[in-house]
FINULO-751549 format. One record per atom (N, C-alpha, C, O): residue number from 0; residue in three letters; atom name; z, x, y. Coordinates in steps of 0.02 Angstrom, whole numbers, plus 50000, padded with zeros to 5 digits. Last residue first. Layout:
BEGIN
  nr rest atom    up  east north
 NUM  ALA   CA     Z     X     Y
...
***
This chain:
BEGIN
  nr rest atom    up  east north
 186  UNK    N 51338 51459 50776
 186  UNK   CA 51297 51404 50767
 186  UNK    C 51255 51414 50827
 186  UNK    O 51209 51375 50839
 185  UNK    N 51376 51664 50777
 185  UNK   CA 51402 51586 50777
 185  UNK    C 51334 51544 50810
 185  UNK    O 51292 51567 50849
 184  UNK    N 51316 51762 50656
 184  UNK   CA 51298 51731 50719
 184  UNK    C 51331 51671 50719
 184  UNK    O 51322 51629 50676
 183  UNK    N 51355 51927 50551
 183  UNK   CA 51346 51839 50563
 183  UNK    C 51354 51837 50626
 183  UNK    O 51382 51880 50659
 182  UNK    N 51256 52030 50461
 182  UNK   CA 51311 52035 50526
 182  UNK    C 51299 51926 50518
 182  UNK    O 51260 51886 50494
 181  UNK    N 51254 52192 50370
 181  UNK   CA 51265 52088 50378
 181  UNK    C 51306 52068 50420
 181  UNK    O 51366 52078 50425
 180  UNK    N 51161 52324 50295
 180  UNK   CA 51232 52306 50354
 180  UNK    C 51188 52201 50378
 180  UNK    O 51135 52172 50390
 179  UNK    N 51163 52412 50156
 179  UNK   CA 51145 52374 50163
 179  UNK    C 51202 52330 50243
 179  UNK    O 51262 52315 50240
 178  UNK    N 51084 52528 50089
 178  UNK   CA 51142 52522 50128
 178  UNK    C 51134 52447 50147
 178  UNK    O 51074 52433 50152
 177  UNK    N 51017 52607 49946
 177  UNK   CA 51041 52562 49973
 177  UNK    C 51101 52563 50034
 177  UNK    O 51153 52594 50027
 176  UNK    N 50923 52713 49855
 176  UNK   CA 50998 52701 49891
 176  UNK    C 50993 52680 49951
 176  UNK    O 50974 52712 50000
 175  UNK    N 50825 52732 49693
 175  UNK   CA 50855 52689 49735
 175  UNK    C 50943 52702 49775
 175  UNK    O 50998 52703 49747
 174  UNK    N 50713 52844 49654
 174  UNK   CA 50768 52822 49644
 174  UNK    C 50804 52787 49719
 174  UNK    O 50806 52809 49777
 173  UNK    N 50555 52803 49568
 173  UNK   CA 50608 52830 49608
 173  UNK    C 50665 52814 49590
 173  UNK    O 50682 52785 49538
 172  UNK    N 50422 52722 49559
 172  UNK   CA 50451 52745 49508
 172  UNK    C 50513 52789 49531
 172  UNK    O 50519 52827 49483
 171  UNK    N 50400 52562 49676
 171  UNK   CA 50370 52659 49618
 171  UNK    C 50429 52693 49608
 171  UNK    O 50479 52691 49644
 170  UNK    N 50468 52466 49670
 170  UNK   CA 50388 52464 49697
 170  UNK    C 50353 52529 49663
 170  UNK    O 50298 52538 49635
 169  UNK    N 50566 52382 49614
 169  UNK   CA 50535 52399 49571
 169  UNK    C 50473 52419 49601
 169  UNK    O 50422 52399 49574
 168  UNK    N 50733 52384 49647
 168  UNK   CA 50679 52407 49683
 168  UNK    C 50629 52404 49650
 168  UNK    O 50634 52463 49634
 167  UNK    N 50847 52441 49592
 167  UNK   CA 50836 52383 49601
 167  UNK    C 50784 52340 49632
 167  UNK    O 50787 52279 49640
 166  UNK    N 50857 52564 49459
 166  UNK   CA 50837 52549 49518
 166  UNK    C 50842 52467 49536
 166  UNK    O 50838 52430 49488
 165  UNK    N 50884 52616 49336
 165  UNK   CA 50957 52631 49378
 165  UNK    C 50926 52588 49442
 165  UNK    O 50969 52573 49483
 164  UNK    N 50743 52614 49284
 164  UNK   CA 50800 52569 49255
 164  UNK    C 50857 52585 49283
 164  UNK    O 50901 52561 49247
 163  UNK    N 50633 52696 49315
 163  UNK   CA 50645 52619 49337
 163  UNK    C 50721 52604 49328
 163  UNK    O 50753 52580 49375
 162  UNK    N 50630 52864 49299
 162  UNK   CA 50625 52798 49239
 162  UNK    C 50662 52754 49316
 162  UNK    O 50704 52776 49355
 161  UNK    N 50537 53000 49369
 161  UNK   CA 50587 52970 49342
 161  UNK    C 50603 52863 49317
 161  UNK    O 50569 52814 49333
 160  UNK    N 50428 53042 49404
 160  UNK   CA 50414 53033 49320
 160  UNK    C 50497 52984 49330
 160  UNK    O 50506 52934 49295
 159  UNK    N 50419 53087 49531
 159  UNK   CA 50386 53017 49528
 159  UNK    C 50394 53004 49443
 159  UNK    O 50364 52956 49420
 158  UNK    N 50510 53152 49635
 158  UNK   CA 50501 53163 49575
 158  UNK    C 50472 53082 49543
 158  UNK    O 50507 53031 49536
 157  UNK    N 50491 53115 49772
 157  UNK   CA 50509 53187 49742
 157  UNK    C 50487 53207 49694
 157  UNK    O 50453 53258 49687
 156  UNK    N 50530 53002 49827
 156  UNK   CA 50457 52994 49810
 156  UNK    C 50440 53080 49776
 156  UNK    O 50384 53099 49760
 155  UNK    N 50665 52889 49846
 155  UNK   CA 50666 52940 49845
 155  UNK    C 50575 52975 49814
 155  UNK    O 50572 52958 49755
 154  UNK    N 50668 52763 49965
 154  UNK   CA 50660 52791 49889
 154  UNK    C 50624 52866 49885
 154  UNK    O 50574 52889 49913
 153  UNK    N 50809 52705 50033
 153  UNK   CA 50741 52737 50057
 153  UNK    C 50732 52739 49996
 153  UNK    O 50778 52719 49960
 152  UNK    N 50867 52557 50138
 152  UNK   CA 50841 52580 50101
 152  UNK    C 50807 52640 50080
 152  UNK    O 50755 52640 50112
 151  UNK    N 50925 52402 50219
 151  UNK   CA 50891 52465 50227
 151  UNK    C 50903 52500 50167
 151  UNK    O 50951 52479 50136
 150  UNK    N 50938 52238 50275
 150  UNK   CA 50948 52267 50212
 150  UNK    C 50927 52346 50239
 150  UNK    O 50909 52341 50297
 149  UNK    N 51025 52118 50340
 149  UNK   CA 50988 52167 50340
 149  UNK    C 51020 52206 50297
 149  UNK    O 51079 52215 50280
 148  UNK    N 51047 51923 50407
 148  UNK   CA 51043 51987 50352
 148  UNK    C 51006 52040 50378
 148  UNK    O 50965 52032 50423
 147  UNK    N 51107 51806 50485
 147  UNK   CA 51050 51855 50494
 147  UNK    C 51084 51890 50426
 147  UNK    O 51141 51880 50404
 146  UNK    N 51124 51608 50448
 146  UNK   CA 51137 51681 50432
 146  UNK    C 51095 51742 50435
 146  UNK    O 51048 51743 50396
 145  UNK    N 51094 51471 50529
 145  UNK   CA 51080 51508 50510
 145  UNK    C 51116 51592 50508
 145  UNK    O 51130 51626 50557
 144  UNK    N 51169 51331 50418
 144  UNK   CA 51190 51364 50486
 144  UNK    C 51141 51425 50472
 144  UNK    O 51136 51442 50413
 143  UNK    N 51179 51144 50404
 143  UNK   CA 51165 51227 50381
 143  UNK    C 51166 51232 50448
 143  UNK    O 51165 51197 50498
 142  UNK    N 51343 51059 50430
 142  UNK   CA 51272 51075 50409
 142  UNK    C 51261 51123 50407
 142  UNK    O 51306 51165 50406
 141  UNK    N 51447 51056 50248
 141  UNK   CA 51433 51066 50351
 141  UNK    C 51369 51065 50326
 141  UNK    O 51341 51066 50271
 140  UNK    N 51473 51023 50142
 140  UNK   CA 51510 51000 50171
 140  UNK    C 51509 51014 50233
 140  UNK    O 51553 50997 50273
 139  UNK    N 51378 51149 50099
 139  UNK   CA 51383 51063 50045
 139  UNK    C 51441 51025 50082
 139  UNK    O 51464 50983 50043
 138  UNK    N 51360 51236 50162
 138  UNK   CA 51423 51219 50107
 138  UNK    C 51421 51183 50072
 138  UNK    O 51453 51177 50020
 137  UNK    N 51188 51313 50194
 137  UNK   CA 51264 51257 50187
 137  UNK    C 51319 51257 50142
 137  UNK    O 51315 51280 50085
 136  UNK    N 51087 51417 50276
 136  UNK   CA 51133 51398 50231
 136  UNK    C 51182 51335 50229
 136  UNK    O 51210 51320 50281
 135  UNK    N 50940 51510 50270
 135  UNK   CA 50970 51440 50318
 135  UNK    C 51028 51429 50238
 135  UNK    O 51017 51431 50177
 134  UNK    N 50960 51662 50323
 134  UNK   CA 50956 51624 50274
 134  UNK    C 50959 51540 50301
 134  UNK    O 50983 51524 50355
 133  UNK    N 50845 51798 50393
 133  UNK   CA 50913 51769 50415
 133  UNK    C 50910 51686 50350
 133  UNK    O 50855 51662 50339
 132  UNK    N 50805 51970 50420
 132  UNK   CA 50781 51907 50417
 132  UNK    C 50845 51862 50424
 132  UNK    O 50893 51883 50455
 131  UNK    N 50718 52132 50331
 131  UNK   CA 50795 52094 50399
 131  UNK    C 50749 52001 50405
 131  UNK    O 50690 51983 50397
 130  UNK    N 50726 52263 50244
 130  UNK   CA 50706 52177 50269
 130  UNK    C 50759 52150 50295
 130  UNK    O 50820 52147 50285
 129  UNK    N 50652 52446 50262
 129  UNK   CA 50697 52366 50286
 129  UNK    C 50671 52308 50274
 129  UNK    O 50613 52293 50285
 128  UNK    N 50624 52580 50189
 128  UNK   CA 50589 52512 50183
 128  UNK    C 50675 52489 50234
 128  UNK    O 50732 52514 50233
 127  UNK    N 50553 52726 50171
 127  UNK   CA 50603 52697 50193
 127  UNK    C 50570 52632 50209
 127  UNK    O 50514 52624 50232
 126  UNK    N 50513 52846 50054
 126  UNK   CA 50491 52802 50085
 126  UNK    C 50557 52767 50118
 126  UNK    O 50612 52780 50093
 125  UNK    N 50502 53035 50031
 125  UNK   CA 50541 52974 50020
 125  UNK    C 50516 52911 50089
 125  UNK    O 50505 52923 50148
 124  UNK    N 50433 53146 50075
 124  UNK   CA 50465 53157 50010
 124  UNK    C 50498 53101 49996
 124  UNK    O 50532 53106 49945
 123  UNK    N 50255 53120 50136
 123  UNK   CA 50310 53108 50132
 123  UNK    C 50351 53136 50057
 123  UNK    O 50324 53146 50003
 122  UNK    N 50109 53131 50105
 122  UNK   CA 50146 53186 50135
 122  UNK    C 50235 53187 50145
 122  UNK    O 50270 53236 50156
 121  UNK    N 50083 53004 50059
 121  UNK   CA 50075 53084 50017
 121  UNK    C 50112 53143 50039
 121  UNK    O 50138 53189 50007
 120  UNK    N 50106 52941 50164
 120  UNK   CA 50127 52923 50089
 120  UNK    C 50139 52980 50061
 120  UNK    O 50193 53003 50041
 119  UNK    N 50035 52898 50272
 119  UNK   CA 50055 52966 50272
 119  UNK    C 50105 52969 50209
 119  UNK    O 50148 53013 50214
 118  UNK    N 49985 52766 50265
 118  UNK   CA 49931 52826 50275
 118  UNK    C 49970 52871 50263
 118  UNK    O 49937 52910 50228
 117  UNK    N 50065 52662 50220
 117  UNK   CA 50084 52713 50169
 117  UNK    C 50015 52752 50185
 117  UNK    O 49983 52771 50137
 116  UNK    N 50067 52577 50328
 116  UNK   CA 50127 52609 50292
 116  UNK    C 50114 52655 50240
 116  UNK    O 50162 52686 50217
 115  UNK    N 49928 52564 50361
 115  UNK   CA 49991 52603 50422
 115  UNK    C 50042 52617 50391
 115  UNK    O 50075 52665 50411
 114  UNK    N 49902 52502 50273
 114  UNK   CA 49859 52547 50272
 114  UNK    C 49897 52589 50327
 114  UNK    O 49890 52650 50328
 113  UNK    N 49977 52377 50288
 113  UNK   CA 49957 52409 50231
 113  UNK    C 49939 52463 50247
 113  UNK    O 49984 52497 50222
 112  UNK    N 49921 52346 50434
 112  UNK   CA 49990 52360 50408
 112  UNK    C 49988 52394 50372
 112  UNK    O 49993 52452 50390
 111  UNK    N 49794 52296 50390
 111  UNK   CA 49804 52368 50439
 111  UNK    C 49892 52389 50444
 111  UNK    O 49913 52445 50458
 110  UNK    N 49799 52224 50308
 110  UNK   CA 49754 52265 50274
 110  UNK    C 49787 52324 50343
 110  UNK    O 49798 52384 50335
 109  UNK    N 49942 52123 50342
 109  UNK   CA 49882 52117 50349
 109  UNK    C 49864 52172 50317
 109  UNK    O 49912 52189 50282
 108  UNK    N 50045 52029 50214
 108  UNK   CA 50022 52087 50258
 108  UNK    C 49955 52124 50266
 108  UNK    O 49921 52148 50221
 107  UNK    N 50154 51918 50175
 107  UNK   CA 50094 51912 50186
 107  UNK    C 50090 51988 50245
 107  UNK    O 50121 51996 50297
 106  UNK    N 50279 51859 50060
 106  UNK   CA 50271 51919 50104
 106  UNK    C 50186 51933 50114
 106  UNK    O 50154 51955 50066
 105  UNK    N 50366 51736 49985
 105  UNK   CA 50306 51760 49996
 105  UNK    C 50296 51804 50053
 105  UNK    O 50310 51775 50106
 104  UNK    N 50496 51758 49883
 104  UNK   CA 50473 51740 49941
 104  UNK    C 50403 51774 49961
 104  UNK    O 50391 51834 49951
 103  UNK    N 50626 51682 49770
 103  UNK   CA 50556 51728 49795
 103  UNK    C 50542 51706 49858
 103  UNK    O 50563 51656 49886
 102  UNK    N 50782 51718 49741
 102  UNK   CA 50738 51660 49749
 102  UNK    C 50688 51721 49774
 102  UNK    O 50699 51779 49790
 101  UNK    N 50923 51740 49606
 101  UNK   CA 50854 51750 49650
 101  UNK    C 50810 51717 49670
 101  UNK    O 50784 51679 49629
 100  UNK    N 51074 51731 49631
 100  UNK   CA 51038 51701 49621
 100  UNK    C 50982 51738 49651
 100  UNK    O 50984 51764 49706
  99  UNK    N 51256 51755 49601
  99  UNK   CA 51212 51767 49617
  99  UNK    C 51160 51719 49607
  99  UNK    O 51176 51667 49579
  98  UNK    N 51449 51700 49655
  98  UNK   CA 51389 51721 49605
  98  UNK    C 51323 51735 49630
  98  UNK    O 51322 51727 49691
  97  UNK    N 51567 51662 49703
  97  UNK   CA 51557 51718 49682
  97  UNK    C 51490 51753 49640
  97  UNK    O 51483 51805 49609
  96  UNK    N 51519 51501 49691
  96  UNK   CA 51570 51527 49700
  96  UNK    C 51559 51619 49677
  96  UNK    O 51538 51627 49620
  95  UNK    N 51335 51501 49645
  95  UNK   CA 51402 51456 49624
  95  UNK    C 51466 51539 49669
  95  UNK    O 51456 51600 49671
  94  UNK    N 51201 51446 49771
  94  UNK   CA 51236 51510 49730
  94  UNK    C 51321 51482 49725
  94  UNK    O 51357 51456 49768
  93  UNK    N 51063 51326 49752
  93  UNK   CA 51119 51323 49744
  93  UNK    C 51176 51390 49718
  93  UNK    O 51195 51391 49659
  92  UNK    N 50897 51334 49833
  92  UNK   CA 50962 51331 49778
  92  UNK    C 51026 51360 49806
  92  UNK    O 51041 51397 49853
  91  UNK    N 50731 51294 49891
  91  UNK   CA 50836 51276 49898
  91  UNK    C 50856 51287 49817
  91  UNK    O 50838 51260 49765
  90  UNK    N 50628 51355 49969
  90  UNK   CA 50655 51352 49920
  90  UNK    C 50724 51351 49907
  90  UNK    O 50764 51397 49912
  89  UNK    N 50555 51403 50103
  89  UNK   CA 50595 51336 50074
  89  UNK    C 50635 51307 50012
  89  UNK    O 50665 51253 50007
  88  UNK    N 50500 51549 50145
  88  UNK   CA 50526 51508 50093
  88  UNK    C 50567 51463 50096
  88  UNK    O 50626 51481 50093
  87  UNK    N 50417 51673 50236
  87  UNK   CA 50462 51627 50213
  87  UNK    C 50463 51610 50137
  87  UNK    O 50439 51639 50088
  86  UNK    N 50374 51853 50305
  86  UNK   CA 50370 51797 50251
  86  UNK    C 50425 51746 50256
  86  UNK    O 50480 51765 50276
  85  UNK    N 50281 51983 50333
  85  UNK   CA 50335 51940 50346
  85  UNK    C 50311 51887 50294
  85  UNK    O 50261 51879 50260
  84  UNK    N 50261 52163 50332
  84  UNK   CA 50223 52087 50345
  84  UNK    C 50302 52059 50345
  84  UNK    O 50356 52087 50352
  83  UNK    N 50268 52296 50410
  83  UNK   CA 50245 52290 50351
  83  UNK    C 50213 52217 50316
  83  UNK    O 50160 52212 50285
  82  UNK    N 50300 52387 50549
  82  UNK   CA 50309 52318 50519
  82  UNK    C 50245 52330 50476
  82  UNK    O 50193 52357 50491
  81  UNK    N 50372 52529 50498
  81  UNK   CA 50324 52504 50535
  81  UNK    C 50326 52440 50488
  81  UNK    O 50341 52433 50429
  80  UNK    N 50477 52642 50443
  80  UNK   CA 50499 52612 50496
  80  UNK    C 50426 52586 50555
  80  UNK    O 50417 52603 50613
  79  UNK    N 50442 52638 50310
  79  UNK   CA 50428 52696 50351
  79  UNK    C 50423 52675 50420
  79  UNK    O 50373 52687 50454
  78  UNK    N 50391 52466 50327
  78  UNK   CA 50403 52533 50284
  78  UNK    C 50393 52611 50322
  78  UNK    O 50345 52631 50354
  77  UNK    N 50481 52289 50338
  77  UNK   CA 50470 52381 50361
  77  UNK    C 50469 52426 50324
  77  UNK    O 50517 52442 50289
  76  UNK    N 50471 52128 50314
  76  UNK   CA 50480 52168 50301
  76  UNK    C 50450 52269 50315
  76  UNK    O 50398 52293 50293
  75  UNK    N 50561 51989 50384
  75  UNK   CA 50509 52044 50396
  75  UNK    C 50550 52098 50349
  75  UNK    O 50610 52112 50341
  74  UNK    N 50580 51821 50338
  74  UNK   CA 50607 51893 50324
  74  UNK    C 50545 51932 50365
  74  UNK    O 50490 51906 50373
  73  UNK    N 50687 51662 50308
  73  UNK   CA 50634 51687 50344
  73  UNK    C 50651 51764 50336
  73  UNK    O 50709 51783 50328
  72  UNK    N 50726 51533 50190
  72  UNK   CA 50718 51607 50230
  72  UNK    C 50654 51628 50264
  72  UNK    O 50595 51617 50253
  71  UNK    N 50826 51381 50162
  71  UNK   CA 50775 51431 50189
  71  UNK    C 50756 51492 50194
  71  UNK    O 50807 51513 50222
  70  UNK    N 50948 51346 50101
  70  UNK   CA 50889 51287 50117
  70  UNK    C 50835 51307 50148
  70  UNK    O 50792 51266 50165
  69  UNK    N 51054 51372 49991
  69  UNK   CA 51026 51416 50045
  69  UNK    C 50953 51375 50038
  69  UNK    O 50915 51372 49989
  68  UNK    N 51219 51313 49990
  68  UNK   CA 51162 51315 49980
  68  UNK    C 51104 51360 50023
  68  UNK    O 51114 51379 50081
  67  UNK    N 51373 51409 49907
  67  UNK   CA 51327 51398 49937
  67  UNK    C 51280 51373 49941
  67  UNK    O 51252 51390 49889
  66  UNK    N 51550 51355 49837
  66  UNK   CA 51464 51369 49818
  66  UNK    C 51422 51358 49893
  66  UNK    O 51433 51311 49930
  65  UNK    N 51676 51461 49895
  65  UNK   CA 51650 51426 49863
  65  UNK    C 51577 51412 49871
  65  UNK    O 51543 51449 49905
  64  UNK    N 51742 51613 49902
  64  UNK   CA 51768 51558 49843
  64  UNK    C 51728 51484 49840
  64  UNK    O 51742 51446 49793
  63  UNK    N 51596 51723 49938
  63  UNK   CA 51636 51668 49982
  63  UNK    C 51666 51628 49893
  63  UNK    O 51631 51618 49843
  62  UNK    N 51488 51789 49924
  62  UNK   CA 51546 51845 49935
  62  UNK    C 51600 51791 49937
  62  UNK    O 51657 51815 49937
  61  UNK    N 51326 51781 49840
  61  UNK   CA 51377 51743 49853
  61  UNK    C 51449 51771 49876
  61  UNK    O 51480 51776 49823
  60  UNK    N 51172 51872 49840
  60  UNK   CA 51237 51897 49797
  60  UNK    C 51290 51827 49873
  60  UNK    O 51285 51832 49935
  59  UNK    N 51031 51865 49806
  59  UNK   CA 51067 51851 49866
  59  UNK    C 51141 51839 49831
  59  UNK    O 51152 51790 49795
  58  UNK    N 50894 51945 49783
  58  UNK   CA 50946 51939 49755
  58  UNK    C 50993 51923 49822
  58  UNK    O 50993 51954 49875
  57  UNK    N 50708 51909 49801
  57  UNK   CA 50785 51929 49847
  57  UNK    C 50826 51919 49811
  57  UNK    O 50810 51867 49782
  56  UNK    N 50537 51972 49757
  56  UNK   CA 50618 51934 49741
  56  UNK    C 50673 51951 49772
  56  UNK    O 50689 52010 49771
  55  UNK    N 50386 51960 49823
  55  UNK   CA 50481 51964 49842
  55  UNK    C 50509 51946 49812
  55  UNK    O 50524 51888 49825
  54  UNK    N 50230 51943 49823
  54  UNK   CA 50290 51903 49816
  54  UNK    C 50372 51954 49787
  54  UNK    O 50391 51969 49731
  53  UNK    N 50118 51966 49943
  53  UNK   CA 50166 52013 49902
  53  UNK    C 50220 51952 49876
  53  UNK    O 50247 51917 49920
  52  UNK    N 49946 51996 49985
  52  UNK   CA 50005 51942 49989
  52  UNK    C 50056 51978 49922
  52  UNK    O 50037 52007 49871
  51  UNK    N 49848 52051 50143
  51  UNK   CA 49874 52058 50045
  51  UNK    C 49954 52002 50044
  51  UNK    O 49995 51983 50087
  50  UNK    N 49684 52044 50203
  50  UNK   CA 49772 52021 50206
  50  UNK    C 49781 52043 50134
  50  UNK    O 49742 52051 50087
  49  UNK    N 49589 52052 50221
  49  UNK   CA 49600 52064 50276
  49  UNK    C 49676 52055 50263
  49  UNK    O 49720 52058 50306
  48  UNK    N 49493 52025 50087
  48  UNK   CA 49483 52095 50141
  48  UNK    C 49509 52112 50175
  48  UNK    O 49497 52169 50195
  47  UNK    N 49649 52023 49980
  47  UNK   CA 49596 51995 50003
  47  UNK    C 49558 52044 50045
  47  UNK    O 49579 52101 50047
  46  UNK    N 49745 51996 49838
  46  UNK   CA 49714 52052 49881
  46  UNK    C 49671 52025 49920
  46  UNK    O 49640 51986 49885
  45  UNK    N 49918 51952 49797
  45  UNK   CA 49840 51915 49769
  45  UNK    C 49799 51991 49840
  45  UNK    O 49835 52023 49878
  44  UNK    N 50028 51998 49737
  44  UNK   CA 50006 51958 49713
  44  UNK    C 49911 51930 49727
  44  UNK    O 49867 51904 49692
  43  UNK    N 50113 52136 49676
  43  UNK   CA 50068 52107 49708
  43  UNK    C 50045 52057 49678
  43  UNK    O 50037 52051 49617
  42  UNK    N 50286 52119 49689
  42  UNK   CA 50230 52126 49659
  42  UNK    C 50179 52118 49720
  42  UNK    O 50188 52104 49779
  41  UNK    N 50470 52157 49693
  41  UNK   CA 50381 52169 49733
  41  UNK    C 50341 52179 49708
  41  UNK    O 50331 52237 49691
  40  UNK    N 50633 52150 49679
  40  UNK   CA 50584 52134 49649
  40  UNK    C 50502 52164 49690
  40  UNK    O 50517 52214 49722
  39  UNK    N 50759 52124 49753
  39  UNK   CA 50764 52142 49672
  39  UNK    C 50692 52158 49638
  39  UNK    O 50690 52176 49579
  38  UNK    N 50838 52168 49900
  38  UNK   CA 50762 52163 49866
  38  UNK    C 50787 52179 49795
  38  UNK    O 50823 52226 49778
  37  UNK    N 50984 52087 49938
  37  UNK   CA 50941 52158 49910
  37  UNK    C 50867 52130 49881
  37  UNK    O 50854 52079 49849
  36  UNK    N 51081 52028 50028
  36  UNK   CA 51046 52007 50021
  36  UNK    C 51000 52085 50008
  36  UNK    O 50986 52126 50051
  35  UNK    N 51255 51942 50043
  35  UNK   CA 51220 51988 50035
  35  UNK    C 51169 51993 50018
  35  UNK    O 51169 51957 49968
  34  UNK    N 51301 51801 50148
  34  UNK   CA 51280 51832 50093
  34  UNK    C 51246 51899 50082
  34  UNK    O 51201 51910 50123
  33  UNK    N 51456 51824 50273
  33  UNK   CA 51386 51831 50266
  33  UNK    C 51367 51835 50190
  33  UNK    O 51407 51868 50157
  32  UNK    N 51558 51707 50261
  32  UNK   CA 51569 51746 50232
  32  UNK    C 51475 51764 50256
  32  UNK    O 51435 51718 50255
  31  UNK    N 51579 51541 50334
  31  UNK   CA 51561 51573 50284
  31  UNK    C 51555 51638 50308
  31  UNK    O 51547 51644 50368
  30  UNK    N 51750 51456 50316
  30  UNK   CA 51715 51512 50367
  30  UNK    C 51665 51516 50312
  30  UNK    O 51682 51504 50254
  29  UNK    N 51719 51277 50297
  29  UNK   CA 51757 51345 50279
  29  UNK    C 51723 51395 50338
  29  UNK    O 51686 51382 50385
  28  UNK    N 51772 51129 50409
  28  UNK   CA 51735 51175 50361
  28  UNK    C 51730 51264 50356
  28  UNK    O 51738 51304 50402
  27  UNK    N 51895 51090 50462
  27  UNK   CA 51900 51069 50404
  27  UNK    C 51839 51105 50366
  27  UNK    O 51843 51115 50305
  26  UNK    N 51913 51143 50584
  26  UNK   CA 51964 51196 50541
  26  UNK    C 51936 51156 50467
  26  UNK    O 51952 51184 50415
  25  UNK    N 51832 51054 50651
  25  UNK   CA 51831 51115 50650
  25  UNK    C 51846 51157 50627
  25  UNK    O 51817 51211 50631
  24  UNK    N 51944 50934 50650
  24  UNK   CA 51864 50962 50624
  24  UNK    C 51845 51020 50600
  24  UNK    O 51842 51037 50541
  23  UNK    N 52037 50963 50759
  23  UNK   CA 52054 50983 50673
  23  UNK    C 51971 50972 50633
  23  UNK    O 51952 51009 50588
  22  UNK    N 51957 50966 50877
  22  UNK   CA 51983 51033 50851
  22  UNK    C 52006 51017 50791
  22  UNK    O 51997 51064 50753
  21  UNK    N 51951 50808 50871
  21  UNK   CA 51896 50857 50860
  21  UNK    C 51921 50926 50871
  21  UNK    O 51866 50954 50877
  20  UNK    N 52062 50744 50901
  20  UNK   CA 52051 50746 50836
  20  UNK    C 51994 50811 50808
  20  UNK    O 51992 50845 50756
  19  UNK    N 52110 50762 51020
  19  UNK   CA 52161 50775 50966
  19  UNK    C 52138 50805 50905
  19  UNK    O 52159 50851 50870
  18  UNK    N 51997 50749 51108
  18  UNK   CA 52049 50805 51125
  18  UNK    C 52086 50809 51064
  18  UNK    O 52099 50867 51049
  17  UNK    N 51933 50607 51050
  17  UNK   CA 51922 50688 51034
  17  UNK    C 51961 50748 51060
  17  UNK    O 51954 50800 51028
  16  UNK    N 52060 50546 51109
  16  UNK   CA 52047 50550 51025
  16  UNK    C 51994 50593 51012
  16  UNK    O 52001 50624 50960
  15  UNK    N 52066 50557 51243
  15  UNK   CA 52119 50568 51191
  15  UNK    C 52097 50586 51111
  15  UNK    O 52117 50628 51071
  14  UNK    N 51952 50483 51257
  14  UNK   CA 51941 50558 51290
  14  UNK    C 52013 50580 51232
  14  UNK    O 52003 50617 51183
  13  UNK    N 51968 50353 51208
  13  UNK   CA 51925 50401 51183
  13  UNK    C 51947 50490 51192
  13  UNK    O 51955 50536 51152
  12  UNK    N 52061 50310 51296
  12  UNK   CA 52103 50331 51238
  12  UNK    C 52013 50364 51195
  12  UNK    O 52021 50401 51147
  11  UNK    N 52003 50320 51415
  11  UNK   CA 52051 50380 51413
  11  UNK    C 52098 50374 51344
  11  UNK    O 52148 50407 51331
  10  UNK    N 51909 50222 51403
  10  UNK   CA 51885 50286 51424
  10  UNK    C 51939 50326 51419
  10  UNK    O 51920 50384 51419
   9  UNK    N 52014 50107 51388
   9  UNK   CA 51971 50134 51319
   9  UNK    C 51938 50200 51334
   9  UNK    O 51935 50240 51287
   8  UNK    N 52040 50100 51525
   8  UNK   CA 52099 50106 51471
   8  UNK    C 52061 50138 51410
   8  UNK    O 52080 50192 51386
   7  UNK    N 51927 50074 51580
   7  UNK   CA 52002 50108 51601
   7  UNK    C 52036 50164 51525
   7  UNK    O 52046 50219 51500
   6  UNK    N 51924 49962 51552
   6  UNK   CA 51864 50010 51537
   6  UNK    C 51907 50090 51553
   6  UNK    O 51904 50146 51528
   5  UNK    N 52033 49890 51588
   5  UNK   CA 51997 49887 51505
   5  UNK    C 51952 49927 51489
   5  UNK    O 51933 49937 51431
   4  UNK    N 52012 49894 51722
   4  UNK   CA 52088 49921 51721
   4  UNK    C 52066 49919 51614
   4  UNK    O 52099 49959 51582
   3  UNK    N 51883 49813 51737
   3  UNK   CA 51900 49881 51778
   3  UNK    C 51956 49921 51742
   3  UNK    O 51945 49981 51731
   2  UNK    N 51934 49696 51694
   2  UNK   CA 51873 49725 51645
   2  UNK    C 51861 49807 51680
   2  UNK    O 51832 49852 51649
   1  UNK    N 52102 49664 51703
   1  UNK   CA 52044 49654 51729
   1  UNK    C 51989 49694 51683
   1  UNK    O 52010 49723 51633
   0  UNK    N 52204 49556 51594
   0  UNK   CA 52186 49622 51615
   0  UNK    C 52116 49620 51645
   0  UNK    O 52073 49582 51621
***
């Protein structure tokens, strides 16, 4: 056989063997499912002249039959529909089949943010917060992929005696309702 009519030949049993084989790939890793993703948490954590730093707990609720990893986040967060700060996290774990997990995240906001979200505080009867952002995730059998999230929110600022404990929210003393809309992005 000539080395023309061999190069031939192997260039069109390749081209064959991803035409066949590489669409069943594709069917071999799962769909994922967007995770759900609620503020569980907001402290302060440290104050400075020009910045404040907030640490976040995210509850990231699992919707999919099997385990997730989540190998990142990135988030902004909005109050009274003005950017409020942003934040990551590298922090990898593991959410089992139907289950939950909280990871933190550091939320850095400047002194003029701060001071833009809650100048008109007093005058308000309820705050409205968003965090929108997106997860880095895996199966443990693809690579990660990134997932957008969004969360929205208001709290109710009416009656400030009422008790914490129906809320998921812990910034002041209200009452918590949630909407929460998750959209997914192909790779």
């Amino acid at each position: 056989m000539s080395r023309r009519v061999h190069a031939g030949l192997i260039l069109r049993m390749s081209f064959a063997s991803t035409v066949l084989i590489g669409p069943g790939c594709a069917g071999v890793a799962p769909s994922i499912k967007p995770p759900h993703v609620n503020i569980a948490d907001l402290r302060i954590e440290d104050v400075k002249p020009l910045e404040t730093a907030f640490q976040v707990e995210l509850r990231i609720v699992n919707p999919n039959d099997f385990l997730l990893t989540v190998k990142g986040i990135e988030c902004d967060l909005e109050l009274n529909d003005q950017k409020f700060g942003s934040g990551v996290s590298g922090e990898t774990t593991t959410i089992p089949a139907y289950g939950t997990d909280l990871v933190s995240v550091f939320v850095y906001s400047s002194m003029i943010n701060l001071v833009r979200g809650f100048l008109k505080l007093p005058e308000r009867e309820s705050l409205s917060y968003s965090i929108k952002g997106s997860l880095r995730v895996s199966t443990g059998s693809s690579f990660a992929t990134s997932v957008p999230f969004e969360n929205k929110g208001t709290l109710d600022l009416k009656d400030p005696g009422r008790s914490l404990q129906n809320t998921e929210l812990n910034l002041l003393p209200t009452t918590f309702e949630p909407t929460s809309r998750l959209s997914s992005r192909a790779p």
